[in-house]
Biopython code that builds the backbone (N, CA, C, O; Angstrom):
import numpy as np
from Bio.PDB.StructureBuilder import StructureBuilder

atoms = [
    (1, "UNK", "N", (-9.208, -0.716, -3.645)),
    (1, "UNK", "CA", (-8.068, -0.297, -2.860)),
    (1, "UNK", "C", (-8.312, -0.655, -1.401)),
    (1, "UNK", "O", (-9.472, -0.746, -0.999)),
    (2, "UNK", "N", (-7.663, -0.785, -0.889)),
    (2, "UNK", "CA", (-7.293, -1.438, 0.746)),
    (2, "UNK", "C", (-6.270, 0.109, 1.437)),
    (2, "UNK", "O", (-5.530, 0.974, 0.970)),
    (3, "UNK", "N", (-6.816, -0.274, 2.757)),
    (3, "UNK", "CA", (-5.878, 0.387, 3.485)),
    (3, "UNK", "C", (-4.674, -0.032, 4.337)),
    (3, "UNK", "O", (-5.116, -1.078, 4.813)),
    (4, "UNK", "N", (-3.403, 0.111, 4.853)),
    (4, "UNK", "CA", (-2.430, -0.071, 5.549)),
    (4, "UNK", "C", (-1.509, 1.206, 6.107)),
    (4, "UNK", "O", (-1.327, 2.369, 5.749)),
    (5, "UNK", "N", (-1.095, 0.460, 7.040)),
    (5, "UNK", "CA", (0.087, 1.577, 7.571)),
    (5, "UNK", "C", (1.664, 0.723, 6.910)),
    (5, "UNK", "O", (1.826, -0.471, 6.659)),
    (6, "UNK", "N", (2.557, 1.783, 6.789)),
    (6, "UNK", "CA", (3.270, 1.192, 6.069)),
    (6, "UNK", "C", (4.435, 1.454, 7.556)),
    (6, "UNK", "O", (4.776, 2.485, 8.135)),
    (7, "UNK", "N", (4.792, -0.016, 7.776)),
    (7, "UNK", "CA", (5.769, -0.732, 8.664)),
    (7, "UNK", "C", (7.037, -0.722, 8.977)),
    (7, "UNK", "O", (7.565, -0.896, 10.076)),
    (8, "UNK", "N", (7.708, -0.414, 7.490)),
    (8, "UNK", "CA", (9.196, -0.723, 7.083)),
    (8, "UNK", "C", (9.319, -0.528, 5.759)),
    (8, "UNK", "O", (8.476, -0.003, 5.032)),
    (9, "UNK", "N", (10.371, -0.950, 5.446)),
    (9, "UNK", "CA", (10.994, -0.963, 3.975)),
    (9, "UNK", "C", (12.329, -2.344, 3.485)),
    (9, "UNK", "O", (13.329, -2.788, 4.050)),
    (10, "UNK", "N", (11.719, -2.592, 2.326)),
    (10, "UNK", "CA", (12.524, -3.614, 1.864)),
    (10, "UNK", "C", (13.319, -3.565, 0.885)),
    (10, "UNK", "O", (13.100, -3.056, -0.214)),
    (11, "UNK", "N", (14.765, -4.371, 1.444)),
    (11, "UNK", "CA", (15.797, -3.581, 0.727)),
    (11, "UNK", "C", (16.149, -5.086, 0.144)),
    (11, "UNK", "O", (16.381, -6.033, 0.896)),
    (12, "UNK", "N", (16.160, -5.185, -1.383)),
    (12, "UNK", "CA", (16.701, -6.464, -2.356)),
    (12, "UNK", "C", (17.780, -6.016, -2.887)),
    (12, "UNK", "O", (17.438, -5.021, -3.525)),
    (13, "UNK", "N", (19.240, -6.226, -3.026)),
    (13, "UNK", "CA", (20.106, -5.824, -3.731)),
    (13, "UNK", "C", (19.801, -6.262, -5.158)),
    (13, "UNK", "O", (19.781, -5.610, -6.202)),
    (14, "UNK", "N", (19.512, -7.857, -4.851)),
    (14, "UNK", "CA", (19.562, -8.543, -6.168)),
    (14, "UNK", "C", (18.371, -8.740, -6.502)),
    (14, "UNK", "O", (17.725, -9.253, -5.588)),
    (15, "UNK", "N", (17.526, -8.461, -7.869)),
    (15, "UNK", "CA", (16.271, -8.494, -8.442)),
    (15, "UNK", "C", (16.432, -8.364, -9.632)),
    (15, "UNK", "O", (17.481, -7.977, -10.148)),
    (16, "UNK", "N", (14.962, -8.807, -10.484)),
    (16, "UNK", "CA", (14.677, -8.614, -11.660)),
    (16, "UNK", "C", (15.056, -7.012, -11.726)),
    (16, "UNK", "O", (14.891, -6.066, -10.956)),
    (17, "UNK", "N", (15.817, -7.227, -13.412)),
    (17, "UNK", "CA", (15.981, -6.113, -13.663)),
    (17, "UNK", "C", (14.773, -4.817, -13.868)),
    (17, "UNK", "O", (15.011, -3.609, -13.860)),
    (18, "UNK", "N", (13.497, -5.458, -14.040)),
    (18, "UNK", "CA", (12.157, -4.572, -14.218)),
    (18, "UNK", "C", (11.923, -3.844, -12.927)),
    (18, "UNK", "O", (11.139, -2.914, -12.740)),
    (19, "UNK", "N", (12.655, -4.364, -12.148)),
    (19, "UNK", "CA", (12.050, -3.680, -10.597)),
    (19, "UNK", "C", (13.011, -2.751, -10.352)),
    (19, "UNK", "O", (12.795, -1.973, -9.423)),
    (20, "UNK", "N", (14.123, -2.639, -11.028)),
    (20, "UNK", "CA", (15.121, -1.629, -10.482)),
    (20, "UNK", "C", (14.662, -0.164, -10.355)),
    (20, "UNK", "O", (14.010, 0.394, -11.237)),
    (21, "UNK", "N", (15.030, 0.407, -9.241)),
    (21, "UNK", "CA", (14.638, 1.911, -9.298)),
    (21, "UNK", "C", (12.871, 2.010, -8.275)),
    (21, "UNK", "O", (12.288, 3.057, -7.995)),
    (22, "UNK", "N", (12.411, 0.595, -7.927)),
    (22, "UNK", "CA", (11.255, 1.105, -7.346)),
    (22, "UNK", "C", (11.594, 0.654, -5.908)),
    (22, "UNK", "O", (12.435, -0.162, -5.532)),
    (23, "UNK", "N", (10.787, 1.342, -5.258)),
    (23, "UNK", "CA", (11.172, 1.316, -3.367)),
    (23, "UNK", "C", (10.261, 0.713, -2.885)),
    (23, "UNK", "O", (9.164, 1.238, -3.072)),
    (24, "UNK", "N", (10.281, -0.967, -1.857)),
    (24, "UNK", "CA", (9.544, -1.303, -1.857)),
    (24, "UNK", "C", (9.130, -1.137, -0.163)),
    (24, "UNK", "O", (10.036, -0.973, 0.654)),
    (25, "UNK", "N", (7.964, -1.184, 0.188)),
    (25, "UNK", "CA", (7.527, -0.834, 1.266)),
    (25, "UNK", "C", (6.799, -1.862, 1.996)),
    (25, "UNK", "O", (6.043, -2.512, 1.274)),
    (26, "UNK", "N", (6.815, -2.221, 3.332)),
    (26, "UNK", "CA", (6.374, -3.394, 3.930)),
    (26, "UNK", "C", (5.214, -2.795, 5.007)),
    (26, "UNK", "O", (5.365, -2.341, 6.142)),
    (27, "UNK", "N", (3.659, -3.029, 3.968)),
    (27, "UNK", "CA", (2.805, -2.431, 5.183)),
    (27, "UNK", "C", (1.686, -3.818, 5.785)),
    (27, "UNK", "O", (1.354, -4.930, 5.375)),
    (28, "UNK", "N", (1.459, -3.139, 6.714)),
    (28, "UNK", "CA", (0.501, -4.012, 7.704)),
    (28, "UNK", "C", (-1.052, -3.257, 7.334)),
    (28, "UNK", "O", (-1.233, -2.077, 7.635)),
    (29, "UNK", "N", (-2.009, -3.985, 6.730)),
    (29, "UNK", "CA", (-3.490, -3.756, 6.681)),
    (29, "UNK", "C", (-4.160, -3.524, 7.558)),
    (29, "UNK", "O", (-4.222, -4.312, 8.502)),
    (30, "UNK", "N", (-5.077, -2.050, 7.528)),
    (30, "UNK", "CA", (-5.858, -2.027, 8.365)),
    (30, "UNK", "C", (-7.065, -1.598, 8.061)),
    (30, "UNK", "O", (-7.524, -1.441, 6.929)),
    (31, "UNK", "N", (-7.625, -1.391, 9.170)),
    (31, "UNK", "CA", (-9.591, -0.846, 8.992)),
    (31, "UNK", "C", (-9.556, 0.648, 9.082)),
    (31, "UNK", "O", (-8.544, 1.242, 9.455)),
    (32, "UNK", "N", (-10.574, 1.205, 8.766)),
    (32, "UNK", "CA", (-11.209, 2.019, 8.779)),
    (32, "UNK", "C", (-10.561, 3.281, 9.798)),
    (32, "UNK", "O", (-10.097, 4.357, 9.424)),
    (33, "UNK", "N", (-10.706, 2.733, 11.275)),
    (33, "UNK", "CA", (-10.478, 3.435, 12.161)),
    (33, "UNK", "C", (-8.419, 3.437, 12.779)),
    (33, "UNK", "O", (-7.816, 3.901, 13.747)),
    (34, "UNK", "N", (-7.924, 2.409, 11.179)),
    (34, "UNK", "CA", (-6.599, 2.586, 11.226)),
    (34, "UNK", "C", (-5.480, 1.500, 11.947)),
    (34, "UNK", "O", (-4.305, 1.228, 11.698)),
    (35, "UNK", "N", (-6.496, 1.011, 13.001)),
    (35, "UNK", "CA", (-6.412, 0.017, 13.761)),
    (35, "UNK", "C", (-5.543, -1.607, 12.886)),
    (35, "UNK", "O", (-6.294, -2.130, 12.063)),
    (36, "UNK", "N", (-4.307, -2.226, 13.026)),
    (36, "UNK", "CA", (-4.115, -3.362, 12.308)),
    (36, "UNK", "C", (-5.214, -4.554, 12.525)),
    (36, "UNK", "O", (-5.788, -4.996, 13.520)),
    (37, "UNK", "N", (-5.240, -4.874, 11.112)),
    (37, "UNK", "CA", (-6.143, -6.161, 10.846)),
    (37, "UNK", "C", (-5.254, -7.664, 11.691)),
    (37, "UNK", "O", (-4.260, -7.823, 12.398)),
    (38, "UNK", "N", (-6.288, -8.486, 11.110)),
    (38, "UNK", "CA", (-5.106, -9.937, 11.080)),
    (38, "UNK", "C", (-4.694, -10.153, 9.975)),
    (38, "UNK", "O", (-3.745, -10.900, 10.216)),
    (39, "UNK", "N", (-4.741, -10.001, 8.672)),
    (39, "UNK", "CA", (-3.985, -10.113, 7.597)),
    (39, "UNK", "C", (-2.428, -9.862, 7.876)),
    (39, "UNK", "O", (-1.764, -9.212, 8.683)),
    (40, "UNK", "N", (-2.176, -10.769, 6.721)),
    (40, "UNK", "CA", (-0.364, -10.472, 7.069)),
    (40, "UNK", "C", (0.419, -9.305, 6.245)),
    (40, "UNK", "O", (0.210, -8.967, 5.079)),
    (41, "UNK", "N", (0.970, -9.002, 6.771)),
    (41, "UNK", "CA", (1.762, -8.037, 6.627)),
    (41, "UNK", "C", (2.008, -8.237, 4.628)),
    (41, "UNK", "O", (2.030, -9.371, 4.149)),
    (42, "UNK", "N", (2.120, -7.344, 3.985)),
    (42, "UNK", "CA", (2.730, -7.630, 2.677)),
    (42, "UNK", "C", (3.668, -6.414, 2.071)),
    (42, "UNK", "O", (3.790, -5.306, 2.593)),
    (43, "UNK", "N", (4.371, -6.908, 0.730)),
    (43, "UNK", "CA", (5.296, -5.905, 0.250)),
    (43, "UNK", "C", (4.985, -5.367, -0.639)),
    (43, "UNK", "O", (4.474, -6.218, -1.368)),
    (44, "UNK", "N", (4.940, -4.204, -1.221)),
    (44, "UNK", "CA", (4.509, -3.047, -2.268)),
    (44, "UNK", "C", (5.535, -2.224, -2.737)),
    (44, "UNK", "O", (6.416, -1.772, -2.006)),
    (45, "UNK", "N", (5.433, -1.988, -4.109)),
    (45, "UNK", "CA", (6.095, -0.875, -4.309)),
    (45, "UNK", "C", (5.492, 0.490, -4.356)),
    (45, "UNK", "O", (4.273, 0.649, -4.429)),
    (46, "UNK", "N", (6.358, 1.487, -4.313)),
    (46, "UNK", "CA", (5.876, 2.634, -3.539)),
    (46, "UNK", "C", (5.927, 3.430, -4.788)),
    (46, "UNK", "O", (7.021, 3.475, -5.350)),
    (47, "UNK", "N", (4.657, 4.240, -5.464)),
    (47, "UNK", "CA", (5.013, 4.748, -6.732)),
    (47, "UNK", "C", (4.694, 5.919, -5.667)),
    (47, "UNK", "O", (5.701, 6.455, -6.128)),
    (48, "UNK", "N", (4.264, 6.793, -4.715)),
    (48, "UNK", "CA", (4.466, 7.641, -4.678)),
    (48, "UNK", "C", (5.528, 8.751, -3.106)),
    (48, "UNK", "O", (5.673, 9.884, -2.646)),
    (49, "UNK", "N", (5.847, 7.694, -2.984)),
    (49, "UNK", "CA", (7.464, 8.283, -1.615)),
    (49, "UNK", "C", (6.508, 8.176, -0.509)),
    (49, "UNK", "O", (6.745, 9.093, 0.277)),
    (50, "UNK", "N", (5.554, 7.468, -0.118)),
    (50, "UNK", "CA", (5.547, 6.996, 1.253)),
    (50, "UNK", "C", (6.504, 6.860, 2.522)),
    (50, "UNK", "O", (7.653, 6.526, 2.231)),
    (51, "UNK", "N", (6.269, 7.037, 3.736)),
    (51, "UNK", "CA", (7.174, 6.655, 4.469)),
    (51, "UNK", "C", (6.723, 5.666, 5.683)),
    (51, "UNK", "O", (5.597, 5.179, 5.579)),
    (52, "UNK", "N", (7.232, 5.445, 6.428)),
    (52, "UNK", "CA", (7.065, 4.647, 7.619)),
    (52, "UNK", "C", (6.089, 5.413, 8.913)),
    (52, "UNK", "O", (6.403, 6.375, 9.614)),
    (53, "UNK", "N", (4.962, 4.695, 8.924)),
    (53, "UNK", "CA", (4.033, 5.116, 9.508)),
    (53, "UNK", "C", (2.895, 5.663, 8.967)),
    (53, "UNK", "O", (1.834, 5.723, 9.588)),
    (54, "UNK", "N", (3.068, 6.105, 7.733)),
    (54, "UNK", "CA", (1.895, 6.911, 6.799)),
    (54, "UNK", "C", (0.972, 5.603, 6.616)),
    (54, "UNK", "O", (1.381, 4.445, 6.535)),
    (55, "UNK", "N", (-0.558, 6.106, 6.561)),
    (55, "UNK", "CA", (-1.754, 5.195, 6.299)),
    (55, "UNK", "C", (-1.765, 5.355, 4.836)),
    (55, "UNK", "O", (-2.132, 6.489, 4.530)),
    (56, "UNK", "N", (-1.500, 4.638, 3.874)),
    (56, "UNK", "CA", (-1.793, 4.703, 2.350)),
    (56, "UNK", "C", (-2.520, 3.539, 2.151)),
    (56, "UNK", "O", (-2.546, 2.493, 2.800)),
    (57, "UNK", "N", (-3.189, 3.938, 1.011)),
    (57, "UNK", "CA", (-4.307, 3.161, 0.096)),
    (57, "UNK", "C", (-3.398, 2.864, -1.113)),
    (57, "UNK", "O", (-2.673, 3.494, -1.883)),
    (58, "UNK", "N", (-3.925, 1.168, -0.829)),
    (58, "UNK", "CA", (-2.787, 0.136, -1.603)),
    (58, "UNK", "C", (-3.935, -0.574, -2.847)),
    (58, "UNK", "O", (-5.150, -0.408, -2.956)),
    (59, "UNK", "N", (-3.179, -1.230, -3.506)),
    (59, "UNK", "CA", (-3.982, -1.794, -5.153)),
    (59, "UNK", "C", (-3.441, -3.047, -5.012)),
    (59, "UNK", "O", (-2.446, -3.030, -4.287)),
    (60, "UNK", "N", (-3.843, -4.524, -5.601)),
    (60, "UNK", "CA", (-3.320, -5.449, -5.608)),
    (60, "UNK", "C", (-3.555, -6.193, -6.941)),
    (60, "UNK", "O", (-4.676, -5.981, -7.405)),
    (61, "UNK", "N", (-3.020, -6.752, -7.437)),
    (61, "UNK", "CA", (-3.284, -7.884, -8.581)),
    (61, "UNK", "C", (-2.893, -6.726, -9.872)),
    (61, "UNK", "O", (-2.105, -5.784, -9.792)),
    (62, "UNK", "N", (-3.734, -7.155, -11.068)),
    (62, "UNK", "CA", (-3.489, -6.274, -12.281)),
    (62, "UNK", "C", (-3.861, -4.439, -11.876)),
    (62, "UNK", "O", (-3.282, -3.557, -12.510)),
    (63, "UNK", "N", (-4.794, -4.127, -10.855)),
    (63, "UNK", "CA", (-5.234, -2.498, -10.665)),
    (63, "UNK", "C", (-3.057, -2.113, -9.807)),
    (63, "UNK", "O", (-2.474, -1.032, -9.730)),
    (64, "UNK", "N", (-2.753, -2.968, -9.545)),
    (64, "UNK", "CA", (-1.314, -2.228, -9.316)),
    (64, "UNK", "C", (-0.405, -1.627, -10.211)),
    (64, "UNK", "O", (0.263, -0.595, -10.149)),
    (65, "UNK", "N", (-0.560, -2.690, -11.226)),
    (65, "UNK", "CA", (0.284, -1.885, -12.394)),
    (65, "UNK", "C", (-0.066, -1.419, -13.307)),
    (65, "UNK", "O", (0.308, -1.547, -14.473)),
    (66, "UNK", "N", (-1.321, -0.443, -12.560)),
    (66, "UNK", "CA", (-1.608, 0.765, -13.665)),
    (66, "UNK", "C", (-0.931, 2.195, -13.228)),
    (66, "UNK", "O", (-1.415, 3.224, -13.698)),
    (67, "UNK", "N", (0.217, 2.269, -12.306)),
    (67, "UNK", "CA", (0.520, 3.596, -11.967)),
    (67, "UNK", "C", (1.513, 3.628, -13.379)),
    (67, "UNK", "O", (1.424, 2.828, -14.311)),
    (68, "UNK", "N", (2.549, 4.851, -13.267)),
    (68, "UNK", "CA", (3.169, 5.783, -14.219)),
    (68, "UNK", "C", (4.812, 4.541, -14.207)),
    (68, "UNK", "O", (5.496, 4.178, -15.164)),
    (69, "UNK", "N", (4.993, 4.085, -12.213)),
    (69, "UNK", "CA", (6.114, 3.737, -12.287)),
    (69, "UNK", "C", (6.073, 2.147, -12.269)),
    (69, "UNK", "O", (7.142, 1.540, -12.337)),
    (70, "UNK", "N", (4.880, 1.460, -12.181)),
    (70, "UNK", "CA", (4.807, -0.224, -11.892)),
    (70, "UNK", "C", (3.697, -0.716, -13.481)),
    (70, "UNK", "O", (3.068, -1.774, -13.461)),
    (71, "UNK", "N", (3.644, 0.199, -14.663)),
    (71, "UNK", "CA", (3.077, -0.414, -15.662)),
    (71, "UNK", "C", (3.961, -1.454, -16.432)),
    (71, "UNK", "O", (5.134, -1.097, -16.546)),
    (72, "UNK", "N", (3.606, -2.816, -17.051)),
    (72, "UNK", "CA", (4.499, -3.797, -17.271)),
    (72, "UNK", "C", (5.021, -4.034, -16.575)),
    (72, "UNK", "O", (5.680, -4.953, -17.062)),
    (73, "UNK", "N", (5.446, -3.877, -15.234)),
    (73, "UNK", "CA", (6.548, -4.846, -14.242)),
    (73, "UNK", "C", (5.585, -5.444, -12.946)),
    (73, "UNK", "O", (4.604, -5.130, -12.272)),
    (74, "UNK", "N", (6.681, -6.625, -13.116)),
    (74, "UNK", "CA", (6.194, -7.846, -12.066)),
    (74, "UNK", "C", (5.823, -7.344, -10.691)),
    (74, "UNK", "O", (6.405, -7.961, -9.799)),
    (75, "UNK", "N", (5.073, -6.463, -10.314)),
    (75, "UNK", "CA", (4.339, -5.961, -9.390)),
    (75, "UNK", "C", (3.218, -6.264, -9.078)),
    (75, "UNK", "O", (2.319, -6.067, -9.896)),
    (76, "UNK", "N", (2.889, -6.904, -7.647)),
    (76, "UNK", "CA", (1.309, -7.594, -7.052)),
    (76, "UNK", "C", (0.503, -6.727, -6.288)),
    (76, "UNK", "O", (-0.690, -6.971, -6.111)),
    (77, "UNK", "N", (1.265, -5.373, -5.652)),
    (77, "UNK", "CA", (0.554, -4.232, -4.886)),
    (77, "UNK", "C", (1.308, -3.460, -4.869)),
    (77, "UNK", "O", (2.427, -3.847, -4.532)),
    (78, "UNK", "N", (1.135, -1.876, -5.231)),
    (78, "UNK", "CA", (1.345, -1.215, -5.419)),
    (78, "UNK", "C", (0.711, 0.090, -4.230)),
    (78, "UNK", "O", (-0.509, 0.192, -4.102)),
    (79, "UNK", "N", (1.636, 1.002, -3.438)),
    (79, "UNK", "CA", (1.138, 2.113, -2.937)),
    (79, "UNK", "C", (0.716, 2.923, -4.017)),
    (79, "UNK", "O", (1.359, 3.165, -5.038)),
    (80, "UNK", "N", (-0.999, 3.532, -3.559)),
    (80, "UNK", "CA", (-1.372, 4.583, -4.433)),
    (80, "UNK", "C", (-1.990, 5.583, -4.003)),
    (80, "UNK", "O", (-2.580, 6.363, -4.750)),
    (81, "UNK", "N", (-1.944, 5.688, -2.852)),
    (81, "UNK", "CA", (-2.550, 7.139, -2.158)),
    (81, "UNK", "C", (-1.697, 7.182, -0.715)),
    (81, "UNK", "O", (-1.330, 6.178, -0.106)),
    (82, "UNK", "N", (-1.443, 8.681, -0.272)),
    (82, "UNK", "CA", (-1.183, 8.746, 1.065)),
    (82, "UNK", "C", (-2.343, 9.030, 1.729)),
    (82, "UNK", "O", (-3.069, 9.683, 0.980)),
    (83, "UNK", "N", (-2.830, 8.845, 2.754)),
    (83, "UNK", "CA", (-3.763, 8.957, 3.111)),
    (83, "UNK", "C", (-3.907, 10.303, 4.739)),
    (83, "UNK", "O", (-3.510, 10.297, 5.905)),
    (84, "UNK", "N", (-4.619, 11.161, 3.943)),
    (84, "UNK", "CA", (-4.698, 12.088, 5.075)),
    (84, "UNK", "C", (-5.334, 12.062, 6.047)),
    (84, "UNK", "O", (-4.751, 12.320, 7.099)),
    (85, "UNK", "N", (-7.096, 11.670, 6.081)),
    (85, "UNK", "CA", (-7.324, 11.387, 7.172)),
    (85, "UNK", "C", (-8.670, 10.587, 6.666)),
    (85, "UNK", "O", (-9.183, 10.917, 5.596)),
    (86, "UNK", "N", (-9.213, 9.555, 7.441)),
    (86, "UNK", "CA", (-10.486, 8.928, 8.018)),
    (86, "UNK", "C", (-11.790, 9.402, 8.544)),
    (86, "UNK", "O", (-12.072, 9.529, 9.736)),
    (87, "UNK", "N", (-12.678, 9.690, 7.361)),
    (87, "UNK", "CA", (-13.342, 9.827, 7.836)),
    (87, "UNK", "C", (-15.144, 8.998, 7.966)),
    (87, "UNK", "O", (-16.045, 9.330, 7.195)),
    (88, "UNK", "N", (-15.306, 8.080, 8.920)),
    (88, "UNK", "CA", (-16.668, 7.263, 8.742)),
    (88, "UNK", "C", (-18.184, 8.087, 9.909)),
    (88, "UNK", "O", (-18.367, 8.434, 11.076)),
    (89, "UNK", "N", (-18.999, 8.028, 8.451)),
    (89, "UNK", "CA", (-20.476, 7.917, 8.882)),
    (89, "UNK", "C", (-20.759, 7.542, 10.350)),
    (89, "UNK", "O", (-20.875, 6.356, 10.661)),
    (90, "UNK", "N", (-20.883, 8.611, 11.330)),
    (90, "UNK", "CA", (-21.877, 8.158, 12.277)),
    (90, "UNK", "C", (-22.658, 6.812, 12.316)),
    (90, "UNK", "O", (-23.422, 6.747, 11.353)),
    (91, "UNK", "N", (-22.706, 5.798, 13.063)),
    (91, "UNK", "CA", (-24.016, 5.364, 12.344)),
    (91, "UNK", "C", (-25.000, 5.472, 13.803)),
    (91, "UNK", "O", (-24.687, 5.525, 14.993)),
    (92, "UNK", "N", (-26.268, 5.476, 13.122)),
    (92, "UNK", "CA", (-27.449, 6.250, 14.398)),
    (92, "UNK", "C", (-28.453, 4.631, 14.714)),
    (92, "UNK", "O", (-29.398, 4.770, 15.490)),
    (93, "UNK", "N", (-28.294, 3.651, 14.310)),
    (93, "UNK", "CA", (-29.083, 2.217, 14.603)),
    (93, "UNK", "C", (-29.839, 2.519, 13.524)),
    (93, "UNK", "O", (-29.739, 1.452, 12.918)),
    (94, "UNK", "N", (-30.539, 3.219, 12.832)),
    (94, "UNK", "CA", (-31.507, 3.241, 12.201)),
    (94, "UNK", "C", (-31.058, 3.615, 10.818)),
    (94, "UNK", "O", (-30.077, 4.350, 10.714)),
    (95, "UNK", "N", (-31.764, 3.122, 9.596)),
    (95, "UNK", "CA", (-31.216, 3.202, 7.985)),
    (95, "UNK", "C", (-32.146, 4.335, 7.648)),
    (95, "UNK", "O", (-32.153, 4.812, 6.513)),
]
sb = StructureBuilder()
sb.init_structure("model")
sb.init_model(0)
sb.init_chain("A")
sb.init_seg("    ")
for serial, (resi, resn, name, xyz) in enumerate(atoms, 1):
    if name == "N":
        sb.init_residue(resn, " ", resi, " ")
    sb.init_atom(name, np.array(xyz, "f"), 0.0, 1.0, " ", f" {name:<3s}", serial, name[0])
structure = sb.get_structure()
């Protein structure tokens, strides 16, 4: 899973009929500390009501369409966590 902030939302009138009913969400990837990457921006469907601005943990390739609402459909990333908060290890120079 990867992290992003989610950007926007994408609205298709016209689509495969397998996708009907899912909301797709346009987030920007980021690190750790939340900060945007350089990766480009990509589109997801949202199995669990994300909104604009929330940091969620995203799935890509076949681990996307293992949720309840993107199993069997033509889905490449999928939102699967909202993400509450960040938290990284100190690090002290020394292992």
């Amino acid at each position: 899973m990867r992290l992003a902030r989610v950007i926007g939302t994408v609205v298709a009138t016209r689509k495969d009929p397998e996708m009907g009913g899912l909301k797709l969400l346009l987030l920007a990837p980021c690190g750790a500390d939340e900060r945007p990457t350089t990766e480009a921006a990509l589109v997801a469907a949202d199995a669990l009501g994300a909104g604009v601005g929330e940091v969620v943990l995203y799935a890509v390739g076949s681990a996307a369409r293992q949720t309840r609402e993107t199993k069997d459909r033509p889905v490449d990333a999928t939102v699967m966590a909202i993400v509450d908060h960040v938290e990284v290890a100190a690090r002290t120079g020394s292992r």
